[in-house]
Phi, psi and omega in degrees: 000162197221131167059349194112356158234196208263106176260195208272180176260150158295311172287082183278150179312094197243178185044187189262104192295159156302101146306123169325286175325318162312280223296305193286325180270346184289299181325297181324282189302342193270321200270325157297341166286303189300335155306295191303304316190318178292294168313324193312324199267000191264351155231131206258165181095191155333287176343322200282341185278327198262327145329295174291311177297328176288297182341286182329274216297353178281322198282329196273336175295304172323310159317337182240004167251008151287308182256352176298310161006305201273317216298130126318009180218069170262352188196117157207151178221148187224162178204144168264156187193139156283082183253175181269129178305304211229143186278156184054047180212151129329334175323190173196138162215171160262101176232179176247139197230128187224150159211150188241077197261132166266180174303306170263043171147168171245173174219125175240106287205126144258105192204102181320187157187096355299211190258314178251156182201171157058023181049023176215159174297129177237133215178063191227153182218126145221180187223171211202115181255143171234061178267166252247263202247068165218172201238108157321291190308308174313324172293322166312304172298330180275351162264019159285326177298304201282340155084054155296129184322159173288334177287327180328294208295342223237304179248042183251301185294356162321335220249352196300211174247320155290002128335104185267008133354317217010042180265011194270310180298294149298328169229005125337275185275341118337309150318331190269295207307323189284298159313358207243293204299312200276010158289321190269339173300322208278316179332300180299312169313299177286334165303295190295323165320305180300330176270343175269356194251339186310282028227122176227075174314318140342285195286335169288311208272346205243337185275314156347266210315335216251003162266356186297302157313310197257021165244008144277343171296312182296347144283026159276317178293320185293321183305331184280335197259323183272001173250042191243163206259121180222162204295143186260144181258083190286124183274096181014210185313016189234137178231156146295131198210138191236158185206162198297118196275187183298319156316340202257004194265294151339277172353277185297308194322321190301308210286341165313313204293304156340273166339267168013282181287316192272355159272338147328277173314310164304315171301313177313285173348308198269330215228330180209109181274317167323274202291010167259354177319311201276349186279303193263034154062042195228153193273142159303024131268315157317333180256353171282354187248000000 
């Protein structure tokens, strides 16, 4: 014991990090706009407009059924409260307590008010993954080791698997089915792109509709784990209460929008064939064949 506690490790996890990952695919999808963008003045007429909007809307849909993968806010919440800091102490502090759940894992938010109290920083962010291959509980133990503030401990162990909470189990396994469906979007994402460059504008379109489907079914799955009854997480007269974050927000708009275009490319198809010609740059030789 240090003082009559437990002590801290120095180095806290503080803010929220950047994924890496963001970075690498944002970086990617941008340098192919920047490419595609290059090229833009080398095709004439009209056509150049409907070209650069297929290019935009194809690139942002991948781009957002890629990093949502990564995202950390598919579910989040925050609430200030006056708790105890440090196990075995008395102390009190005023902090904001966040918690954030992703497809793989939660992050859970420390942030004082102020930032310093108690003569220490309190500014902390970590996180505690349950993907297929890492162990929540092992994450959990090592922050009882290191001697994670008590508000951390208090809502990382909600999720844990001896948890009679049992969300560690809900959204676990929602999670895995919703990363496993938006794979199968992204898979579906890329057939249409290849069909629409053929160009066999039907089956891209029918290629859309069915990723359109399958990045709502993965809010379907996230939806069952967040309307299912679970131990409420209390700060003394105050609870954390979590609500749907900007990914699953994020989510639906894409696959409304998905929907959109590829019932859109089939009603054209059936009813004015002409104007999807000119929508997809294409000569009446190219679309009789």
């Amino acid at each position: 014991l240090w003082n009559g506690s437990f002590p801290f490790y120095p180095g806290a996890n503080a803010c929220f990090p950047f994924d890496t990952t963001w970075a690498v695919i944002i970086s990617v999808f941008l340098s192919m706009l920047a490419t595609f963008i290059i090229i833009l003045p080398g095709i004439r007429g009209r056509g150049r407009l409907f070209w650069f909007l297929r290019v935009l809307m194809g690139l942002f849909v991948g781009a957002v059924v890629l990093i949502i993968q990564f995202t950390k806010d598919w579910e989040t919440g925050w609430v200030t409260a006056n708790t105890s800091y440090k196990s075995f102490s008395r102390a009190l502090v005023n902090v904001d307590v966040g918690l954030h759940i992703g497809l793989a894992g939660v992050n859970v938010t420390l942030v004082g008010n102020p930032v310093n109290q108690v003569n220490e920083t309190i500014n902390y962010n970590e996180h505690f993954a349950w993907s297929f291959d890492a162990d929540y509980d092992h994450s959990y133990g090592e922050g009882l080791e290191k001697g994670l503030p008590s508000p951390i401990l208090y809502v990382a162990e909600k999720f844990t698997t001896q948890s009679p909470c049992s969300m560690h189990r809900q959204y676990h396994i929602s999670g895995h089915y919703a990363s496993l469906t938006l794979w199968m979007a992204f898979c579906t994402w890329l057939i249409s792109i290849l069909l629409f460059s053929m160009p066999i504008l039907l089956y891209g379109g029918y290629m859309l509709l069915l990723t359109a489907a399958l990045m709502l079914f993965s809010l379907l799955f996230f939806f069952t784990a967040k309307n299912t009854p679970k131990c409420p997480i209390q700060f003394g007269p105050s609870s954390l209460k979590t609500d749907y974050g900007g990914s699953f927000w994020l989510t639906l708009a894409t696959g409304l929008l998905c929907l959109v275009l590829g019932l859109g490319v089939i009603i054209l198809n059936s009813m004015q064939p002409e104007k999807l010609k000119l929508v997809f740059n294409l000569d009446k030789g190219n679309g009789e064949e």
